[in-house]
C-alpha positions, 0 to 999 in steps of 0.5 A, a space after each residue: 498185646 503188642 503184635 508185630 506183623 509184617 505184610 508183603 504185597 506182589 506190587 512195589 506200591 501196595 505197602 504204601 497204600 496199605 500204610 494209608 489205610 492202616 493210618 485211616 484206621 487209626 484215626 477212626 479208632 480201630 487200631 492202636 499203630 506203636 509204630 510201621 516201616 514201610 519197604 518198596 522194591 521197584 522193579 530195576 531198583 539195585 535194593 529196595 527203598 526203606 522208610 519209616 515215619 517217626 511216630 511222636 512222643 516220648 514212647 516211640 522213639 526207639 522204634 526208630 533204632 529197631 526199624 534201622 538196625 532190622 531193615 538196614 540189617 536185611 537189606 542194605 547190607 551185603 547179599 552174598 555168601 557168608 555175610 548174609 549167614 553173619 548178617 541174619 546172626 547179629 540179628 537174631 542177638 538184637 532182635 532177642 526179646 521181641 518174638 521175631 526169631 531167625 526163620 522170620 529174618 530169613 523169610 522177610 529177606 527172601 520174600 521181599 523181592 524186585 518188583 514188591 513191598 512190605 509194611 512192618 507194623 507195631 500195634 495194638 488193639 485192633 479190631 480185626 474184622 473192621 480192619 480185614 475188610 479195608 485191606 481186601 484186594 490188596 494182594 497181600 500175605 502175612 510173611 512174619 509175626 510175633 503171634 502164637 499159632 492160635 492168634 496167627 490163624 485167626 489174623 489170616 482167616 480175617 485179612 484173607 476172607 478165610 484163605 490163609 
């Protein structure tokens, strides 16, 4: 199954950090990345900083469309007043399909604050357990994913040592 999570991290750096292991893992075969973006609000920054590494192949090239329209969409587009409202609309309509629905929009936009970070991750097949202990003492919190209830619990139990 196709999961979409998105990680929010108390410090500007983490995500990268997280991005790092997440890529280890991947090569050790503990996880399949379809595709991560990573966003890094310094502190004294205007807005935050949005990147994504262009996975390779055939597969994964419209990836990059999504990660620009949902980020660009979230954050570099106005901030005030009605244009959030309108901004936060046109993607809820572009993101149908996906499982990401308007509360995960809103929340992504409110979490991601001056001073922390987030990886969005596309994957599959990951060994959980393997995965939770490489991402121990990160600071890290689920913000947004595409999981049922049932799956989300299981994700926070194994990425928080039981403390969701």
């Amino acid at each position: 199954m196709t999961t979409f999570t998105v990680w929010k991290f108390d410090q500007a750096e983490r995500a990268e950090r997280a991005a790092y292991i997440i890529k280890q893992a991947e090569a050790e075969g503990l996880v399949k990345v379809l595709d991560h973006a990573v966003v890094t609000w310094p502190h004294g920054a205007t807005r935050p900083e949005t990147h994504h590494e262009h996975e390779s192949g055939h597969r994964h090239t419209g990836w990059g469309a999504f990660w620009g329209l949902v980020l660009g969409g979230l954050f570099l587009a106005p901030i005030a007043g009605a244009a959030v409202g309108a901004g936060i609309g046109a993607l809820v309509k572009a993101t149908e399909g996906t499982g990401i629905d308007r509360d995960q929009l809103e929340t992504i936009r409110a979490e991601i604050t001056e001073g922390t970070s987030a990886l969005f991750l596309v994957t599959e097949h990951g060994d959980l357990d393997r995965l939770g202990e490489r991402f121990h003492g990160l600071h890290k919190r689920l913000i947004a994913t595409n999981l049922t209830d049932g799956e989300r619990e299981i994700l926070l139990e194994t990425f928080s040592g039981g403390n969701p």
